[in-house]
PyMOL Python script that loads the backbone (N, CA, C, O; Angstrom):
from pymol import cmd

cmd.read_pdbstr("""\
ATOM      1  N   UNK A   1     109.067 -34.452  59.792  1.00  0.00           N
ATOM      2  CA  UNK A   1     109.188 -35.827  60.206  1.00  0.00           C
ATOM      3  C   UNK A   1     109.981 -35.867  61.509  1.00  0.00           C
ATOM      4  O   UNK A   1     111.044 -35.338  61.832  1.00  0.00           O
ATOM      5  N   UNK A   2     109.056 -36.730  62.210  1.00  0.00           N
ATOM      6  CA  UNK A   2     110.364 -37.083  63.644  1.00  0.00           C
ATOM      7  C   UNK A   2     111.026 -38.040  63.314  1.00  0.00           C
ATOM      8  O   UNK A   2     110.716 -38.905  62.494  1.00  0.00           O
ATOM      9  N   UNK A   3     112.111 -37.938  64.012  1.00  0.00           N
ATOM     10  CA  UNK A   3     113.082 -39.066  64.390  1.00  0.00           C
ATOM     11  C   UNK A   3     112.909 -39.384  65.817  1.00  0.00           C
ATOM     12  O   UNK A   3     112.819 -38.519  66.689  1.00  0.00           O
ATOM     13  N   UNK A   4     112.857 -40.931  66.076  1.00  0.00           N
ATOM     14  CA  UNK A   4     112.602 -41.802  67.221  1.00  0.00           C
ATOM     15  C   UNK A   4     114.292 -41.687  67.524  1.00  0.00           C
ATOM     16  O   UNK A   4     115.079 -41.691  66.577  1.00  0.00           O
ATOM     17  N   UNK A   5     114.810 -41.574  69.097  1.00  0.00           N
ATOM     18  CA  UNK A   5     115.944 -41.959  68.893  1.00  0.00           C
ATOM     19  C   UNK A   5     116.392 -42.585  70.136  1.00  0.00           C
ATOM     20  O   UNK A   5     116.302 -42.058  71.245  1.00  0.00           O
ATOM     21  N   UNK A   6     117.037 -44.107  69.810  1.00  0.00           N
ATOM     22  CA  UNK A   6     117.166 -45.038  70.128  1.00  0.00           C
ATOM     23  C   UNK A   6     117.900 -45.420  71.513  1.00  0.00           C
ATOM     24  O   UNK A   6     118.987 -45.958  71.305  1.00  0.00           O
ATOM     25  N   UNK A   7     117.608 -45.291  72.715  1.00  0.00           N
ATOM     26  CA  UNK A   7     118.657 -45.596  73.553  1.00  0.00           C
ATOM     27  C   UNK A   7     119.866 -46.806  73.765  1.00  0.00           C
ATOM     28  O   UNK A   7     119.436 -47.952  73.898  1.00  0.00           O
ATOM     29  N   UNK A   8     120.977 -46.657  73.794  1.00  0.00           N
ATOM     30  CA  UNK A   8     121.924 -48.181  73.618  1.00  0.00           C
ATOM     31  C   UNK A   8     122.048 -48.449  75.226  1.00  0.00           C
ATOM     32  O   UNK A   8     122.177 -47.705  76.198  1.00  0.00           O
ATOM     33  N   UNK A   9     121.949 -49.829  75.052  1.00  0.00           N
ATOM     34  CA  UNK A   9     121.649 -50.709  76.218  1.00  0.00           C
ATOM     35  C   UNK A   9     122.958 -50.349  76.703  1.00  0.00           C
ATOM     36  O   UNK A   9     123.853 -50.142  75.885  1.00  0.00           O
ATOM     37  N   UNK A  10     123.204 -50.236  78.131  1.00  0.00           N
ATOM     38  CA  UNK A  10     124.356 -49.621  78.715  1.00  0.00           C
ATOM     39  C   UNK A  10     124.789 -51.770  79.431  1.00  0.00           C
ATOM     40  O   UNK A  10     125.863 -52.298  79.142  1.00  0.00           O
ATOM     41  N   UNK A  11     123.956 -52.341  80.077  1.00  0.00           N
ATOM     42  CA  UNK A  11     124.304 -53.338  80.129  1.00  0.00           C
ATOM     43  C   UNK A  11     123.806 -54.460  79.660  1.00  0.00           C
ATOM     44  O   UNK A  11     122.581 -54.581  79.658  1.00  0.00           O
ATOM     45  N   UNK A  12     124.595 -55.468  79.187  1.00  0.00           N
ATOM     46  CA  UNK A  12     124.491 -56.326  78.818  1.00  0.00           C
ATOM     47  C   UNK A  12     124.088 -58.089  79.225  1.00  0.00           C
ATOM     48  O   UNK A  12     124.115 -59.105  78.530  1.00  0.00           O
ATOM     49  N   UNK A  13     123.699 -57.832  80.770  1.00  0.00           N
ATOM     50  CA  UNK A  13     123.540 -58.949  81.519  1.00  0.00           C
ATOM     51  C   UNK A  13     124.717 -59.290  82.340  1.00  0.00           C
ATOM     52  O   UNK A  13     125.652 -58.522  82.114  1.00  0.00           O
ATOM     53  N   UNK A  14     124.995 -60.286  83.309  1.00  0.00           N
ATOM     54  CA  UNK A  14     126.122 -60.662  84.117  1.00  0.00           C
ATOM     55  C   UNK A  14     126.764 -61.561  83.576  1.00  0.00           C
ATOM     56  O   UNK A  14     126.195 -62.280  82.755  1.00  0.00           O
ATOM     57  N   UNK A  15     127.970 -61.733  83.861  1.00  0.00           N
ATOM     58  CA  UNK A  15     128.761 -62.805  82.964  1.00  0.00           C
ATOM     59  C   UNK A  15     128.270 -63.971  83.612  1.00  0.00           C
ATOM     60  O   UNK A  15     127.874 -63.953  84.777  1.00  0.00           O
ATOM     61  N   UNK A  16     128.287 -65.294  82.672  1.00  0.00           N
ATOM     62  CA  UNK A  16     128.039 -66.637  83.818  1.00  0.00           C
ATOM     63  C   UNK A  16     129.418 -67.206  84.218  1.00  0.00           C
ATOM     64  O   UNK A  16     130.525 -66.804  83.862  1.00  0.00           O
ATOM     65  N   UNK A  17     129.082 -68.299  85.092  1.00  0.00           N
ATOM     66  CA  UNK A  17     130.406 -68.425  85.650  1.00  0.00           C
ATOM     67  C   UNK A  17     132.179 -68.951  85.265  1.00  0.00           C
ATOM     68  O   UNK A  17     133.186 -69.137  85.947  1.00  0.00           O
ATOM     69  N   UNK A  18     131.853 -69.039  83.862  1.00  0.00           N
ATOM     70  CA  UNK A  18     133.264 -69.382  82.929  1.00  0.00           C
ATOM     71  C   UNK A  18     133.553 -68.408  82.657  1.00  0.00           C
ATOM     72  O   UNK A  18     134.682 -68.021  82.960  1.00  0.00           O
ATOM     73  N   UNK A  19     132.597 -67.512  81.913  1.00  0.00           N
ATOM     74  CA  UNK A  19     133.257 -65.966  81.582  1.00  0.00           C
ATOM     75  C   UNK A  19     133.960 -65.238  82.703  1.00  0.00           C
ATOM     76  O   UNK A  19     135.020 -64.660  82.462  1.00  0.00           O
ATOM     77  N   UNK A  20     133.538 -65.232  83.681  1.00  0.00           N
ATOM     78  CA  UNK A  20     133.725 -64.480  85.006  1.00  0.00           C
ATOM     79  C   UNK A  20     135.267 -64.835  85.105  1.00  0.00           C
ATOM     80  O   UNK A  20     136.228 -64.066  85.138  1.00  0.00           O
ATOM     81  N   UNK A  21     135.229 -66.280  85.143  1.00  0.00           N
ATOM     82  CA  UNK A  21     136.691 -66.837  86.062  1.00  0.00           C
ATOM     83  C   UNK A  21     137.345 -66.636  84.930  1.00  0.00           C
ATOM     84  O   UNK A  21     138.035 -65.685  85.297  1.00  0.00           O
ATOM     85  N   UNK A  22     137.738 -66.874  83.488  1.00  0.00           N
ATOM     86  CA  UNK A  22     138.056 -66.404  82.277  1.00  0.00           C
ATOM     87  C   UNK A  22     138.927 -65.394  82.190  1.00  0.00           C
ATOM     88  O   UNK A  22     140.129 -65.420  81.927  1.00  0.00           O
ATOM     89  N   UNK A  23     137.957 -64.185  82.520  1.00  0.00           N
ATOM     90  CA  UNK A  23     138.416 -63.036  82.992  1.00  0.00           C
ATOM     91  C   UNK A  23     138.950 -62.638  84.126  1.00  0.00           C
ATOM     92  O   UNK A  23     139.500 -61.541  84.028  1.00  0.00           O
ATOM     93  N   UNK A  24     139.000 -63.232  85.390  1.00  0.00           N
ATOM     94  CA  UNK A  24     139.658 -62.879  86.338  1.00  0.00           C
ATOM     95  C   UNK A  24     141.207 -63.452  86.043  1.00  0.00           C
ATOM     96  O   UNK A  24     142.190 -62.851  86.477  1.00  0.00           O
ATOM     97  N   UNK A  25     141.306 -64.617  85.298  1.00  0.00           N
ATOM     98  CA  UNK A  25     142.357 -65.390  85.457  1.00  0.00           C
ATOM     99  C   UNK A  25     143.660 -64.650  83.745  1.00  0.00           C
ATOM    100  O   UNK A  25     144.844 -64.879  83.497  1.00  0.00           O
ATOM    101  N   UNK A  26     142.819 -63.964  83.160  1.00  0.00           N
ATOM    102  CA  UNK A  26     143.730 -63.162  82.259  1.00  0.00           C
ATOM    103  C   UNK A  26     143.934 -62.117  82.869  1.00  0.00           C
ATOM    104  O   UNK A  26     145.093 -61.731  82.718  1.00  0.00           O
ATOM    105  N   UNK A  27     143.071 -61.217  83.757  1.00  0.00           N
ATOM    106  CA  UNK A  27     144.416 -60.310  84.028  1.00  0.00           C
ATOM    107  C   UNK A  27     145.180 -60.341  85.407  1.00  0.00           C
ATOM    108  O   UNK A  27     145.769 -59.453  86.023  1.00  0.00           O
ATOM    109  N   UNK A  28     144.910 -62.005  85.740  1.00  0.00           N
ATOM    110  CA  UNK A  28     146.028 -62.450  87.058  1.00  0.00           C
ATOM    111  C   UNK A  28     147.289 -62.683  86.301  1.00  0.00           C
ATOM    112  O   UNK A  28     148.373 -62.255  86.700  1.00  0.00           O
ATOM    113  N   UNK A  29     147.130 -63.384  85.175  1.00  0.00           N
ATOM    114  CA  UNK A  29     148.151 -63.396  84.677  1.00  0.00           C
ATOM    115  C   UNK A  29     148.951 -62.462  83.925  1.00  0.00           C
ATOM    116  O   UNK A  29     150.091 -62.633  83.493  1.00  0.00           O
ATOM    117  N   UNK A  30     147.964 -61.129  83.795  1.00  0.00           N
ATOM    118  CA  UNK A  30     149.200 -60.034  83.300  1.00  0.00           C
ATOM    119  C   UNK A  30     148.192 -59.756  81.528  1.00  0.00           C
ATOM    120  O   UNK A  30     147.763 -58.615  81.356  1.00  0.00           O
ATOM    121  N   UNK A  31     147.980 -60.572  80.657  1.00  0.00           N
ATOM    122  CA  UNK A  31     146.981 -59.997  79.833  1.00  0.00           C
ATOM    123  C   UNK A  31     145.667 -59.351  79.795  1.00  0.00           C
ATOM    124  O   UNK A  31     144.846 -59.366  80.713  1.00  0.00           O
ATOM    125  N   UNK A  32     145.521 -58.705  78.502  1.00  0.00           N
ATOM    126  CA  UNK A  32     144.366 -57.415  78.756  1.00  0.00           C
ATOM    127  C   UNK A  32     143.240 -58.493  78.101  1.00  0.00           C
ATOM    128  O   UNK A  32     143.642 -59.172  77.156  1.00  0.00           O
ATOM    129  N   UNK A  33     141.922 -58.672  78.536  1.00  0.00           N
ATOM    130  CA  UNK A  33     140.852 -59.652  77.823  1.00  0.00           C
ATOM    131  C   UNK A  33     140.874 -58.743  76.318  1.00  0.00           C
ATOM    132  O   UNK A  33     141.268 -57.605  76.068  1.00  0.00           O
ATOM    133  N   UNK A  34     140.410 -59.551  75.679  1.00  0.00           N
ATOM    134  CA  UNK A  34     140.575 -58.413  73.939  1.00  0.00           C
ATOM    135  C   UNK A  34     138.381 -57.795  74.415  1.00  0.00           C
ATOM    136  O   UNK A  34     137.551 -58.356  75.130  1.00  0.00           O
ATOM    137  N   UNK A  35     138.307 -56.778  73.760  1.00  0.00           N
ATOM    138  CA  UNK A  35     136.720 -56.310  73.701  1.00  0.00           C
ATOM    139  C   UNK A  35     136.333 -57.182  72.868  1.00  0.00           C
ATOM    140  O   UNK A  35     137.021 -57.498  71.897  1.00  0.00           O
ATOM    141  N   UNK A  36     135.004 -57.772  73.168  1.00  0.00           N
ATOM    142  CA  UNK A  36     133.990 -58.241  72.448  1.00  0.00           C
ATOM    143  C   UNK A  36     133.389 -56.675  71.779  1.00  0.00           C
ATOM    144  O   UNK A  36     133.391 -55.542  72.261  1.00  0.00           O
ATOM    145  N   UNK A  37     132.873 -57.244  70.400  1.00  0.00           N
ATOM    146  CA  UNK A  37     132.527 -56.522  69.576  1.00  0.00           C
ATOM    147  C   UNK A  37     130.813 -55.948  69.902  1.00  0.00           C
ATOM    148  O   UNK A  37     129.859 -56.687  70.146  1.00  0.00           O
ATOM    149  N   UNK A  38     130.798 -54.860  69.842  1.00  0.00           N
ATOM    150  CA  UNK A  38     129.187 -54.241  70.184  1.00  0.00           C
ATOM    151  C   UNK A  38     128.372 -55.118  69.455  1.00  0.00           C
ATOM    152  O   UNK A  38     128.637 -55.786  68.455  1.00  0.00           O
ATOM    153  N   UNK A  39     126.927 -54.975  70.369  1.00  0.00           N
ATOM    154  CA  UNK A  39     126.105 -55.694  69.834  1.00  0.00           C
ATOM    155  C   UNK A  39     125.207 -54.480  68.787  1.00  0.00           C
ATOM    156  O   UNK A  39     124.780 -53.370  69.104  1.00  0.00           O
ATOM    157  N   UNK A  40     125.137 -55.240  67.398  1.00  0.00           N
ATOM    158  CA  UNK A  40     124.559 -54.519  66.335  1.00  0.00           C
ATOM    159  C   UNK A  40     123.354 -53.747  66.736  1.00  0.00           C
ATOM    160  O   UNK A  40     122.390 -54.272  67.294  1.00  0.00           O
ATOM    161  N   UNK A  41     123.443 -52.356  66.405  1.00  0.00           N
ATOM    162  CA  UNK A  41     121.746 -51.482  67.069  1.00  0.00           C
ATOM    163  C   UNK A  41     121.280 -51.456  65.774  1.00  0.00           C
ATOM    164  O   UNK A  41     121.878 -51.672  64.720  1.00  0.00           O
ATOM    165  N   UNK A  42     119.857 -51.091  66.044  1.00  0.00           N
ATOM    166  CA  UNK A  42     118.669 -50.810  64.849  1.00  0.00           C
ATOM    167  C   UNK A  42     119.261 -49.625  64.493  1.00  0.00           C
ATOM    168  O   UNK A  42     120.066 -49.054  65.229  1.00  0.00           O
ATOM    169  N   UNK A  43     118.856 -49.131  63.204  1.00  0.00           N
ATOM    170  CA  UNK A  43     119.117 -48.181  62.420  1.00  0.00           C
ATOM    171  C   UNK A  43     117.486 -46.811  63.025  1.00  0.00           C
ATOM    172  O   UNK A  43     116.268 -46.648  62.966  1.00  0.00           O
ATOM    173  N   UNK A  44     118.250 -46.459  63.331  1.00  0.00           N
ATOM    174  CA  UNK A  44     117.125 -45.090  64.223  1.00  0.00           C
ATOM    175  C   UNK A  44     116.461 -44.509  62.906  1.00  0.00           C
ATOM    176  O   UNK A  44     115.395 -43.961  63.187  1.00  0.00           O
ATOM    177  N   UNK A  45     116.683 -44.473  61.913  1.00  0.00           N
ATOM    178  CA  UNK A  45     115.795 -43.581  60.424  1.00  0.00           C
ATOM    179  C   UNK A  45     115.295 -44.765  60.003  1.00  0.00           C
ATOM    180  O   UNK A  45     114.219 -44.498  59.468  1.00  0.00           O
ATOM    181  N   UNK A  46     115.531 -46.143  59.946  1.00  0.00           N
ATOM    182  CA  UNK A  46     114.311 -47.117  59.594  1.00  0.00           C
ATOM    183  C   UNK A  46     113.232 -47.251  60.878  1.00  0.00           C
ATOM    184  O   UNK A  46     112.026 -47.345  60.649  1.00  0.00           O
ATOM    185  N   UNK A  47     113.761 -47.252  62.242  1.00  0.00           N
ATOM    186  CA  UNK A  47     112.482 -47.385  62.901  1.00  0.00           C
ATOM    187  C   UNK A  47     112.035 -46.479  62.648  1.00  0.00           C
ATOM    188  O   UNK A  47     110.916 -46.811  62.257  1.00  0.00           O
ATOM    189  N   UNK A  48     112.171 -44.716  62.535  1.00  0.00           N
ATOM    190  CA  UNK A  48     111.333 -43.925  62.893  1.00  0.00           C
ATOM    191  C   UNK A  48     110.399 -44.051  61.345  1.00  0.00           C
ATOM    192  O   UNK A  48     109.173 -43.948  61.306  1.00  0.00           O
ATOM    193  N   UNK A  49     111.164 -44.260  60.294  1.00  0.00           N
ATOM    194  CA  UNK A  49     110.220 -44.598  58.960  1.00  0.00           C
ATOM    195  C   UNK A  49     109.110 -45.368  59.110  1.00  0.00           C
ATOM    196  O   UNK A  49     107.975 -45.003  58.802  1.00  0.00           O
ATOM    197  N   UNK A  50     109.493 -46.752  59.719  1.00  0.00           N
ATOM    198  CA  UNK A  50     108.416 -47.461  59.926  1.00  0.00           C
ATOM    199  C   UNK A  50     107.120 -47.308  60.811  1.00  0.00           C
ATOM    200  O   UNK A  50     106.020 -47.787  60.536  1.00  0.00           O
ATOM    201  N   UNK A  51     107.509 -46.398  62.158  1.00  0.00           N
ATOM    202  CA  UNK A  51     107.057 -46.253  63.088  1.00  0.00           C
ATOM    203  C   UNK A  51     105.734 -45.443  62.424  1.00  0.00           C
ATOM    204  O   UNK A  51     104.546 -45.643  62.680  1.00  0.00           O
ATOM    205  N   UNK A  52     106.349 -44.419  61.446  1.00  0.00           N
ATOM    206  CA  UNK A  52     105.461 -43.857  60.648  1.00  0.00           C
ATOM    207  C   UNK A  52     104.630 -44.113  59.776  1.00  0.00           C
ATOM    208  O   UNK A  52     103.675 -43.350  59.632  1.00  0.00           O
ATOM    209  N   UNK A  53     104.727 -44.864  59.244  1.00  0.00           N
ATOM    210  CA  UNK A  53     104.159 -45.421  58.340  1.00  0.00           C
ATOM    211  C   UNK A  53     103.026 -46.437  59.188  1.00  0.00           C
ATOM    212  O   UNK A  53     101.830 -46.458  58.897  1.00  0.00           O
ATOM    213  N   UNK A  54     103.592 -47.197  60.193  1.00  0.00           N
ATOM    214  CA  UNK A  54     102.481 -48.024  61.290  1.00  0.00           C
ATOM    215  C   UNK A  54     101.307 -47.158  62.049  1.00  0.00           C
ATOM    216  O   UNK A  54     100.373 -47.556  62.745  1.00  0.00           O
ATOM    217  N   UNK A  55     101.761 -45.599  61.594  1.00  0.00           N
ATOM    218  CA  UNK A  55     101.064 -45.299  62.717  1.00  0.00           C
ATOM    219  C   UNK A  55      99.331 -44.635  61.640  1.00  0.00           C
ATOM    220  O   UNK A  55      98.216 -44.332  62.065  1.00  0.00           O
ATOM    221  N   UNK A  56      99.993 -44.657  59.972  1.00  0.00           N
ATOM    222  CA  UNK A  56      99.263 -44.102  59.066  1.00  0.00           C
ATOM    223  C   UNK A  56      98.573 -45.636  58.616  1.00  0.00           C
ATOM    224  O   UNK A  56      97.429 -45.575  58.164  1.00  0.00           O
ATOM    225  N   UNK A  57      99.024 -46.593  58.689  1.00  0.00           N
ATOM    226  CA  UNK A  57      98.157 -48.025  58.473  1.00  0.00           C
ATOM    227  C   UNK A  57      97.029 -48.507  58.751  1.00  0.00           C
ATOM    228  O   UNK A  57      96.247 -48.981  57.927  1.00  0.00           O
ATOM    229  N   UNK A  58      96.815 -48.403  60.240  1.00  0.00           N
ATOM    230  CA  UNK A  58      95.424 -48.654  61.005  1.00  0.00           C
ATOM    231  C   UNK A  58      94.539 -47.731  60.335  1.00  0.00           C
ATOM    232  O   UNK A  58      93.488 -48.296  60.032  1.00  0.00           O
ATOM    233  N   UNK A  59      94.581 -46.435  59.970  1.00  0.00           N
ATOM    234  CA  UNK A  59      93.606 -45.790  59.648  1.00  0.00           C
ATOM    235  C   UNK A  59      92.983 -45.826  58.250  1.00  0.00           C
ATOM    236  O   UNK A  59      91.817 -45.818  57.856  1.00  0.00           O
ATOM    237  N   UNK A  60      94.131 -45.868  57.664  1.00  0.00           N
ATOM    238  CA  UNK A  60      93.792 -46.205  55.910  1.00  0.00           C
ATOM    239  C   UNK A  60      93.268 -47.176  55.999  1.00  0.00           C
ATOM    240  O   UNK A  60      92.144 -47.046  55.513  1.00  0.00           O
ATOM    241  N   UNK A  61      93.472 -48.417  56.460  1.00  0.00           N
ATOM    242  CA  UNK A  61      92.449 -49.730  56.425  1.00  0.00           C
ATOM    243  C   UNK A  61      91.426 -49.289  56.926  1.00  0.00           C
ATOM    244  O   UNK A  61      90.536 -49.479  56.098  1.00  0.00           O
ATOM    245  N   UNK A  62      90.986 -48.761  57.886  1.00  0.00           N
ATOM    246  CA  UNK A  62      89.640 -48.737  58.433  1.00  0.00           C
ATOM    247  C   UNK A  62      88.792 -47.722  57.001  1.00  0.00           C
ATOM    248  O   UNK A  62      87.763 -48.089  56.433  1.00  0.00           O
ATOM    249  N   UNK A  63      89.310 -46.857  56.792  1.00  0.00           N
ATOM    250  CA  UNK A  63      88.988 -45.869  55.304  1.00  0.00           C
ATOM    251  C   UNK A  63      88.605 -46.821  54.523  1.00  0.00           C
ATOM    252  O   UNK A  63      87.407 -46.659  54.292  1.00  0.00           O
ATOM    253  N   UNK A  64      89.154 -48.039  53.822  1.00  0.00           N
ATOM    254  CA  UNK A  64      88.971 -48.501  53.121  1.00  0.00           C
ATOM    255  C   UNK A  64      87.972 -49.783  53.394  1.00  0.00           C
ATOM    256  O   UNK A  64      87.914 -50.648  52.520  1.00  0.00           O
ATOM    257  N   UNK A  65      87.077 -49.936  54.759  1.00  0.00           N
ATOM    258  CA  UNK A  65      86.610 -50.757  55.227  1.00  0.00           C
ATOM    259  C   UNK A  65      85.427 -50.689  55.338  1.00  0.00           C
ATOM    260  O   UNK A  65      85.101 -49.834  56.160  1.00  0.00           O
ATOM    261  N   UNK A  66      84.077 -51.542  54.584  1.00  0.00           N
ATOM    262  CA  UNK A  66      82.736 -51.031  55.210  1.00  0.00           C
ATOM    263  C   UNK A  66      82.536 -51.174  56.693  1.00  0.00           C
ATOM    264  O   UNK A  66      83.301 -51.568  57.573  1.00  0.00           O
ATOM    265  N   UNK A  67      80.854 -50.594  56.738  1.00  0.00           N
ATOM    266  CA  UNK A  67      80.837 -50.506  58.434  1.00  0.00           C
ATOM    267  C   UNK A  67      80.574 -52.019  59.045  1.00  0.00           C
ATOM    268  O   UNK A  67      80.552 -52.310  60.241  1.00  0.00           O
ATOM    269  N   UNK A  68      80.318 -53.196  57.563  1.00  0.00           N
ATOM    270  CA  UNK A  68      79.931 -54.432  58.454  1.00  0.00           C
ATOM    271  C   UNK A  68      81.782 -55.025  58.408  1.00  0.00           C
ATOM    272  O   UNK A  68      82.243 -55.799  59.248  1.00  0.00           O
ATOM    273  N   UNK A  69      82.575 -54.443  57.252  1.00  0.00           N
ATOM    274  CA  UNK A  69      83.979 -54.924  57.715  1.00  0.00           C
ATOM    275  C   UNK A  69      84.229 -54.641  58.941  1.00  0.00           C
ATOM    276  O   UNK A  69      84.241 -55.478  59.843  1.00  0.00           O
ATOM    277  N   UNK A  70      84.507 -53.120  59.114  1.00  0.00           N
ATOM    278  CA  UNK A  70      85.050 -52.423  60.537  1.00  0.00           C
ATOM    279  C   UNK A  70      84.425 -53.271  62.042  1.00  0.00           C
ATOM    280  O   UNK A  70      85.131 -53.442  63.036  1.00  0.00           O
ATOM    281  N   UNK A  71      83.024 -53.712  61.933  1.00  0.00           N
ATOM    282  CA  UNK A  71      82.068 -53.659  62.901  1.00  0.00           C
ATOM    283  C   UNK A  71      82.974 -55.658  63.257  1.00  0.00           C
ATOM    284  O   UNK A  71      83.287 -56.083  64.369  1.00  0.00           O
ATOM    285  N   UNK A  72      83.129 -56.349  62.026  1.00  0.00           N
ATOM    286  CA  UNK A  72      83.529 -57.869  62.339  1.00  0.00           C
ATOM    287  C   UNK A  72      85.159 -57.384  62.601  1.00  0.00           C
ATOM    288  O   UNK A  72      85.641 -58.330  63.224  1.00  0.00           O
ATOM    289  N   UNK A  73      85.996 -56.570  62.452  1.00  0.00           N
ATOM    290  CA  UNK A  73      86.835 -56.785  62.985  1.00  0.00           C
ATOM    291  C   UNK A  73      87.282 -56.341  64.384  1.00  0.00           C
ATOM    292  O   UNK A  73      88.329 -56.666  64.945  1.00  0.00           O
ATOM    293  N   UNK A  74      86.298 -55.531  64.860  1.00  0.00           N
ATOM    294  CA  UNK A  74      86.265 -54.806  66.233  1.00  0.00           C
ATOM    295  C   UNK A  74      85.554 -56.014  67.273  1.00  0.00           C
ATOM    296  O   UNK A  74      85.549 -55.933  68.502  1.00  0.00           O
ATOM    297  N   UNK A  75      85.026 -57.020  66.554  1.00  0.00           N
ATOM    298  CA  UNK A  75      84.408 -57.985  67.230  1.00  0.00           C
ATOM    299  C   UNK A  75      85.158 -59.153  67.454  1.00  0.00           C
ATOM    300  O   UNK A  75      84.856 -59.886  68.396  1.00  0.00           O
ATOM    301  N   UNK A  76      86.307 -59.477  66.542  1.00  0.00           N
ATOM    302  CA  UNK A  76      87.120 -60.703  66.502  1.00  0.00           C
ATOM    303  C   UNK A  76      88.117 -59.800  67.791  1.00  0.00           C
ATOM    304  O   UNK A  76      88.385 -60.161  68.937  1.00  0.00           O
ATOM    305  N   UNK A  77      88.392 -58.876  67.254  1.00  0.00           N
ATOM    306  CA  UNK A  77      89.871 -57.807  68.580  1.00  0.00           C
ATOM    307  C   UNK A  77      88.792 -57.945  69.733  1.00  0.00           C
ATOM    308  O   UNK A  77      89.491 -58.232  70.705  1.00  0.00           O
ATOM    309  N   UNK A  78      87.707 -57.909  70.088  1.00  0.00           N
ATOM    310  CA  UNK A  78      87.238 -58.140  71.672  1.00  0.00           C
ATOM    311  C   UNK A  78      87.594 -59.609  71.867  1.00  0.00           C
ATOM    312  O   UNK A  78      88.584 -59.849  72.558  1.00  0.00           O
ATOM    313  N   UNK A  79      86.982 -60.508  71.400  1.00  0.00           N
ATOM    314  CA  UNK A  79      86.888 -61.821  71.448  1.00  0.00           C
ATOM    315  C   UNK A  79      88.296 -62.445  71.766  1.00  0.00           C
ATOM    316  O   UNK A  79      88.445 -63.232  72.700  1.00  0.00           O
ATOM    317  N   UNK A  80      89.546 -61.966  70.757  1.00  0.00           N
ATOM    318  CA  UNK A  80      90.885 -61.789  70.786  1.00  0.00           C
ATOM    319  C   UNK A  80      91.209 -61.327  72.509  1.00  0.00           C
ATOM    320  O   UNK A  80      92.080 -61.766  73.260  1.00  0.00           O
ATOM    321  N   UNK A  81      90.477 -60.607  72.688  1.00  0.00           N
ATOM    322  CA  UNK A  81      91.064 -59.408  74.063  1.00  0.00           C
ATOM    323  C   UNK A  81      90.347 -60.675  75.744  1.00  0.00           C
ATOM    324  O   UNK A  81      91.048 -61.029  76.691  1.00  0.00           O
ATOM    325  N   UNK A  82      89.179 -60.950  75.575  1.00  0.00           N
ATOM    326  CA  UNK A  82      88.789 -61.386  76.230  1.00  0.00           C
ATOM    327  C   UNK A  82      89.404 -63.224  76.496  1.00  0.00           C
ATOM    328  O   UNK A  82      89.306 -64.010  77.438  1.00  0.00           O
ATOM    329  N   UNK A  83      89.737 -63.262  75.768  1.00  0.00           N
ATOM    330  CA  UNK A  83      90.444 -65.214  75.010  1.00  0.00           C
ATOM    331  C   UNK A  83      91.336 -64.769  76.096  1.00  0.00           C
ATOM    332  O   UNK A  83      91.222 -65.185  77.249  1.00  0.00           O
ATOM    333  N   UNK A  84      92.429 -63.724  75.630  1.00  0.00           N
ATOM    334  CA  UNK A  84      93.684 -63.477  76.803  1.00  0.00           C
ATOM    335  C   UNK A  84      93.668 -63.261  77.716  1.00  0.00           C
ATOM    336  O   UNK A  84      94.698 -63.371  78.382  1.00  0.00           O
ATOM    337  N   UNK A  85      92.456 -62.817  78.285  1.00  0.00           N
ATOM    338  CA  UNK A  85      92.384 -62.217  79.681  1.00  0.00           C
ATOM    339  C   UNK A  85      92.147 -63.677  80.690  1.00  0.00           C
ATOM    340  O   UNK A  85      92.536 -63.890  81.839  1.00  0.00           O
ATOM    341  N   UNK A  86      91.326 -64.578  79.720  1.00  0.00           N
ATOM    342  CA  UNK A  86      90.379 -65.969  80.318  1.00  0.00           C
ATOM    343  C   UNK A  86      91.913 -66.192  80.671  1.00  0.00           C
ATOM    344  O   UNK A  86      92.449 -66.265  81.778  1.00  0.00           O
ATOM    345  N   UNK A  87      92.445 -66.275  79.428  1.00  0.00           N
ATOM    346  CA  UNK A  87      93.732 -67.583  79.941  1.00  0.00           C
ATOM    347  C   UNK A  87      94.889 -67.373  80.748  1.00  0.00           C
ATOM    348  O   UNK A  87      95.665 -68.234  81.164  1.00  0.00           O
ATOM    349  N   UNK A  88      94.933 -65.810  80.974  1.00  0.00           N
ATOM    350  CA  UNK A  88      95.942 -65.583  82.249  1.00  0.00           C
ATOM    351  C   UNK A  88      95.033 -65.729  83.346  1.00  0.00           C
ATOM    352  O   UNK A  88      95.575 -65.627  84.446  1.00  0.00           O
ATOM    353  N   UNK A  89      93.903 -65.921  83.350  1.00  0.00           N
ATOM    354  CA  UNK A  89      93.162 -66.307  84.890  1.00  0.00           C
ATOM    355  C   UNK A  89      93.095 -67.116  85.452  1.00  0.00           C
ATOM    356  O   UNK A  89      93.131 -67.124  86.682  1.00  0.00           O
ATOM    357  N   UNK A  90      92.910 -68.575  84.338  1.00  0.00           N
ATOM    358  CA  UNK A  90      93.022 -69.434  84.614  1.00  0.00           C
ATOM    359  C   UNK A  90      94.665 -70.529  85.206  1.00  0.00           C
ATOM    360  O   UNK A  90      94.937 -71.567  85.809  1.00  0.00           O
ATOM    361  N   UNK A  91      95.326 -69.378  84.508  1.00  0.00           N
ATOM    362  CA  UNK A  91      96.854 -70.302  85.012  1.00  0.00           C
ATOM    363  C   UNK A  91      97.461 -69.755  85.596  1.00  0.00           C
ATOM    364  O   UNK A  91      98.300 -68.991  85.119  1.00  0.00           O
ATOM    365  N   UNK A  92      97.273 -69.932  86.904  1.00  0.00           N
ATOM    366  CA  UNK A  92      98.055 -68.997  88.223  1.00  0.00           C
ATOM    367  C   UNK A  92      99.153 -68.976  88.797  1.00  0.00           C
ATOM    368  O   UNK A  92      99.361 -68.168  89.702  1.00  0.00           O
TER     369      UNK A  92
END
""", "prot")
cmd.dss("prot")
cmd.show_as("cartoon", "prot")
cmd.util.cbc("prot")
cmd.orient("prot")
């Protein structure tokens, strides 16, 4: 089994402009800002579980699918594919 393993976001976006001055103005005055607490990461052995398991799904359904199932759902995923393509064309 692989393990997927997870990179942690090194940044977090820019402060907006209360946080910013917030912080400039605690350590003008001599206090340390306290750390905000990390933001919670995914558990790297449930994605890679799942990842696995998603990747054994598509196929077992199709196994378990006649050829007029397989054939209507390869036809709704074009129809699906082509719907999206119309509507980013149309809105520019």
């Amino acid at each position: 089994m692989r393990i997927l393993e997870v990179m942690p976001r090194k940044h977090q976006g820019p402060e907006d402009f209360a946080q910013n001055a917030f912080r400039v103005f605690q350590e003008a005055i001599g206090e340390t800002p306290k750390e905000e607490s990390p933001v919670p990461t995914k558990n790297m052995h449930a994605s890679a579980l799942g990842r696995l398991g998603g990747l054994k799904g598509g196929k077992a359904r199709a196994d378990n699918m006649t050829p007029e199932e397989r054939s209507e759902a390869a036809r709704k995923a074009v129809q699906a594919r082509w719907a999206k393509s119309r509507n980013s064309e149309e809105s520019p």
